[in-house]
BALUMFI-649274 format. One record per residue (C-alpha): residue number from 1; residue in one letter; x, y, z. Coordinates in Angstrom, 1 decimal. Example, Ala and Ser with C-alpha at 12.3 -4.5 7.8 and 13.67 -1.06 7.14 Angstrom:
BEGIN
pos	code	c1	c2	c3
1	a	12.3	-4.5	7.8
2	s	13.7	-1.1	7.1
***
This chain:
BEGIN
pos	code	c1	c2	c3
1	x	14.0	32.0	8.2
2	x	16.1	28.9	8.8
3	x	13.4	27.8	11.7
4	x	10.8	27.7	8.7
5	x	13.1	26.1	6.4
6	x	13.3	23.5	8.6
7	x	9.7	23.3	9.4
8	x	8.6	23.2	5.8
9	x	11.4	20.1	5.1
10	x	9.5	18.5	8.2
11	x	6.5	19.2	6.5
12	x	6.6	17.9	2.8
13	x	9.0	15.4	3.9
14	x	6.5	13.9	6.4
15	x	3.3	13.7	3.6
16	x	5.9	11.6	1.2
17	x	6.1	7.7	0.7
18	x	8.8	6.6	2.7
19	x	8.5	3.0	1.8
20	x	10.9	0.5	-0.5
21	x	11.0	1.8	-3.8
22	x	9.3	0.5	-6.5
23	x	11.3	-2.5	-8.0
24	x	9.4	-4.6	-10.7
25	x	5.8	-5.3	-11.7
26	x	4.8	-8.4	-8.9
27	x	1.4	-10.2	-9.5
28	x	0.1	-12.1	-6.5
29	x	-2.1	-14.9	-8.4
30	x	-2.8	-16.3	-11.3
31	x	-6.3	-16.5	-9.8
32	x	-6.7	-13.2	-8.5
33	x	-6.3	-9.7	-9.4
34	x	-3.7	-7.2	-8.5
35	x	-3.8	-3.7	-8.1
36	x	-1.1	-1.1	-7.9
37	x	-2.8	2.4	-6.9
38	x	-0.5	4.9	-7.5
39	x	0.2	8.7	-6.6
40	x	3.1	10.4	-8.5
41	x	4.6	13.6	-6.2
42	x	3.8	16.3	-6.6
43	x	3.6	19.9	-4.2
44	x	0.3	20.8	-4.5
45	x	-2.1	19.1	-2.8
46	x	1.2	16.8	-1.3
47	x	0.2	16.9	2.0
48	x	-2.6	15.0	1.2
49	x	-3.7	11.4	2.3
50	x	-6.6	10.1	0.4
51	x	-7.8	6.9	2.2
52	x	-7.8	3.8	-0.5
53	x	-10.5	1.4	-0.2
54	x	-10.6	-1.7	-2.8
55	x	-14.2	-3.8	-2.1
56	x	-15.5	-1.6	0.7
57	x	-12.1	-2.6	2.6
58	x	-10.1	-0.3	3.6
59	x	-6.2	-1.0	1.9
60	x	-4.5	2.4	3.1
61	x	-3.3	6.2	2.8
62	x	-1.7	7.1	-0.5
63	x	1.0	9.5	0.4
64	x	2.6	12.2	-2.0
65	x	4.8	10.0	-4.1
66	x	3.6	6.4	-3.2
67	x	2.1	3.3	-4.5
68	x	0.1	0.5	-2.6
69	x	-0.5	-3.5	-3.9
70	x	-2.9	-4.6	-3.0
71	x	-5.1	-8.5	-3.7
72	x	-8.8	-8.7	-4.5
73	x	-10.5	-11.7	-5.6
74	x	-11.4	-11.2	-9.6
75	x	-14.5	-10.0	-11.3
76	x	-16.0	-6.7	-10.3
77	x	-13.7	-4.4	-8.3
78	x	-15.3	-1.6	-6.8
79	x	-12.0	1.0	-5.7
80	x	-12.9	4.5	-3.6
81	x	-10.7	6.8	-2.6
82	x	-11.6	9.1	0.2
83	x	-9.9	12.5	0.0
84	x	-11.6	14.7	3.2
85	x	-15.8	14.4	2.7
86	x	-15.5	13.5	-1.4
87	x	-14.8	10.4	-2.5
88	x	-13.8	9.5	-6.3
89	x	-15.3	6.4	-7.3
90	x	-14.7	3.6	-10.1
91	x	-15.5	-0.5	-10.8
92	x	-13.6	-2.4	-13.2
93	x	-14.5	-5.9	-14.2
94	x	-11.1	-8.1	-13.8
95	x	-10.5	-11.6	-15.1
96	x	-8.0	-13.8	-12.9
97	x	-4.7	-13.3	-12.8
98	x	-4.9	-9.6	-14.4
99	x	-3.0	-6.5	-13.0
100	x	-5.1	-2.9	-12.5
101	x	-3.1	0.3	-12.6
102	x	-5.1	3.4	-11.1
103	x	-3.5	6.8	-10.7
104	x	-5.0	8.7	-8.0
105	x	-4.0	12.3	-9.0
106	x	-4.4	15.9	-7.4
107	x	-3.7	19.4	-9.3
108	x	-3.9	22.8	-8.5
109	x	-5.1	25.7	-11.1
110	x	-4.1	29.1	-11.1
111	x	-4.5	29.8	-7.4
112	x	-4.8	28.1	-4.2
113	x	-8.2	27.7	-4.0
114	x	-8.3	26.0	-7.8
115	x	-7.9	22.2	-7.6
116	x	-9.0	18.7	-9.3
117	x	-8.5	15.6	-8.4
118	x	-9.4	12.3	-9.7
119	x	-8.6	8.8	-11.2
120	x	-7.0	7.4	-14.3
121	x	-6.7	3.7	-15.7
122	x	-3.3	3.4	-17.1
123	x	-2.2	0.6	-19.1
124	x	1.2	-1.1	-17.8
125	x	4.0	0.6	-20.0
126	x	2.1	3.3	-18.3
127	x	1.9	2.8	-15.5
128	x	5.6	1.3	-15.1
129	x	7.4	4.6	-16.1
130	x	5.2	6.1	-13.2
131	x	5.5	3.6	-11.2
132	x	9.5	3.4	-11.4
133	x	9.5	6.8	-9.7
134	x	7.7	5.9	-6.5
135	x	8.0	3.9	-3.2
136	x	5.9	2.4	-1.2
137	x	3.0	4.2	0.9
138	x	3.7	2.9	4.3
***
């Protein structure tokens, strides 16, 4: 029992951000925009690594409990994230200087083979009381 104790602490601890956490709100430029993607924790699904692509490039994995910042130059923003063969899709129209908050979420229903996943827009007093609970996805 203790082996798989140990195992499943390996486990859920490996899938988590491990990055710096989350500090303040940071824009990189008044001429572009900024995006925070963001994943709050969560045990279903937590294992899970979506691939984050903003402009057809890729910008990382969000892990279980982790935000990424990322830079693209403003006006349509076209942001994918790739979770096994499905990918969830959305383009926002940005204006310099703006900041983008998308929550990347994954739940589970009633048993193990009920889920959803998706995105949200949050607006930034939002967005910061998710944010403040997250680090980095490194």
């Amino acid at each position: 029992m203790k082996v798989f104790i140990v195992l499943l602490t390996i486990l859920l601890t490996g899938c988590a951000a491990s990055g710096g956490k989350f500090e303040q709100i940071k824009s990189f430029s008044d001429e572009t925009t900024t995006v925070y993607v963001m994943r709050q924790w969560a045990f279903g699904g937590g294992a899970t690594c979506p691939d984050i692509y903003l402009n057809g490039k890729e910008i990382g994995c969000l892990k279980n409990g982790g935000f990424i910042r990322a830079e693209v130059p403003s006006g349509a923003v076209y942001f994918r994230a790739d979770y096994f063969s499905d990918n969830d899709y959305e383009t926002l129209n940005t204006v310099p200087g703006e900041i983008v908050y998308i929550e990347w979420y994954y739940k589970t229903g009633a048993d193990i083979y009920t889920y959803s996943y998706g995105l949200d827009i949050h607006e930034e007093s939002t967005a910061l009381e998710i944010l403040k609970s997250l680090r980095e996805s490194e």
